[in-house]
C-alpha positions in Angstrom: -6.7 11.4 18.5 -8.2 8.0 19.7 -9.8 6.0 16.9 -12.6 4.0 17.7 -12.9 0.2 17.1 -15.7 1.4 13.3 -13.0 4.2 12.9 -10.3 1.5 12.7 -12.1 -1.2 10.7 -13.0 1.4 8.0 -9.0 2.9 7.9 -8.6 -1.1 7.7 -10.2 -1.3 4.6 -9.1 2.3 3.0 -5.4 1.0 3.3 -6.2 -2.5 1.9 -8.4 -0.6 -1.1 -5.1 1.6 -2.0 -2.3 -1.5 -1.4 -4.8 -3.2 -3.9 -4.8 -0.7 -6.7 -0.8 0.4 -5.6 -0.2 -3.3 -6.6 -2.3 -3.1 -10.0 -0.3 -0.1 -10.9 2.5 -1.7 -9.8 1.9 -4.8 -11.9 0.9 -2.6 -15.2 3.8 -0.4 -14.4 6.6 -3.4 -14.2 4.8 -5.2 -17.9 4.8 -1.7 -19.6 1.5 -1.5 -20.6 1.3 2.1 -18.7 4.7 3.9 -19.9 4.9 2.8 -24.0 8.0 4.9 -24.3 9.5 4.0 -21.5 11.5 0.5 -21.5 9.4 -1.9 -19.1 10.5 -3.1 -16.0 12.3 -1.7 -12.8 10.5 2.1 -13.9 10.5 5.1 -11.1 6.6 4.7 -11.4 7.4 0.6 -9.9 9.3 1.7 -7.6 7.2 4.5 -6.0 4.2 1.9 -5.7 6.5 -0.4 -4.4 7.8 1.8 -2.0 4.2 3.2 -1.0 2.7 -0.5 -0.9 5.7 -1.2 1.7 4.8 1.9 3.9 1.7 0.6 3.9 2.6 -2.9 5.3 5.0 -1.1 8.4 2.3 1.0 9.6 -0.5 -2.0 9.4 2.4 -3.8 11.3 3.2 -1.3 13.9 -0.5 -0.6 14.6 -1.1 -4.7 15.0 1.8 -4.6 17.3 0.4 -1.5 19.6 -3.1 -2.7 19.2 -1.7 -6.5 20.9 0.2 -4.4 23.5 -2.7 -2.7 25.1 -5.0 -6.1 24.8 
């Protein structure tokens, strides 16, 4: 599946939009204002928005990289 230079832009976007909120979760997550019971800090809800927000940034990366190779 070829995605065309709109398609692109507008999966651009859709990734930034989720990094964004993944980081506010993130953020809410680490201060403890999500989980009360839980102690705040390094919780399992941190770490999967960390790891998510860091999938994001390898496949932005890869497809910048790929995108440069055929330019």
């Amino acid at each position: 599946m070829i995605l065309q230079n709109d398609d692109r832009k507008i999966m651009t976007k859709i990734l930034e939009i989720i990094g964004f909120v993944l980081l506010g979760i993130m953020t809410l997550s680490f201060v403890g204002a999500l989980q009360p019971t839980i102690e705040p800090g390094l919780s399992p809800l941190f770490w999967g928005c960390a790891g998510a927000t860091l999938m994001i940034l390898i496949y932005r990366k890869r497809k910048r990289k790929q995108d440069e190779k055929k330019n």
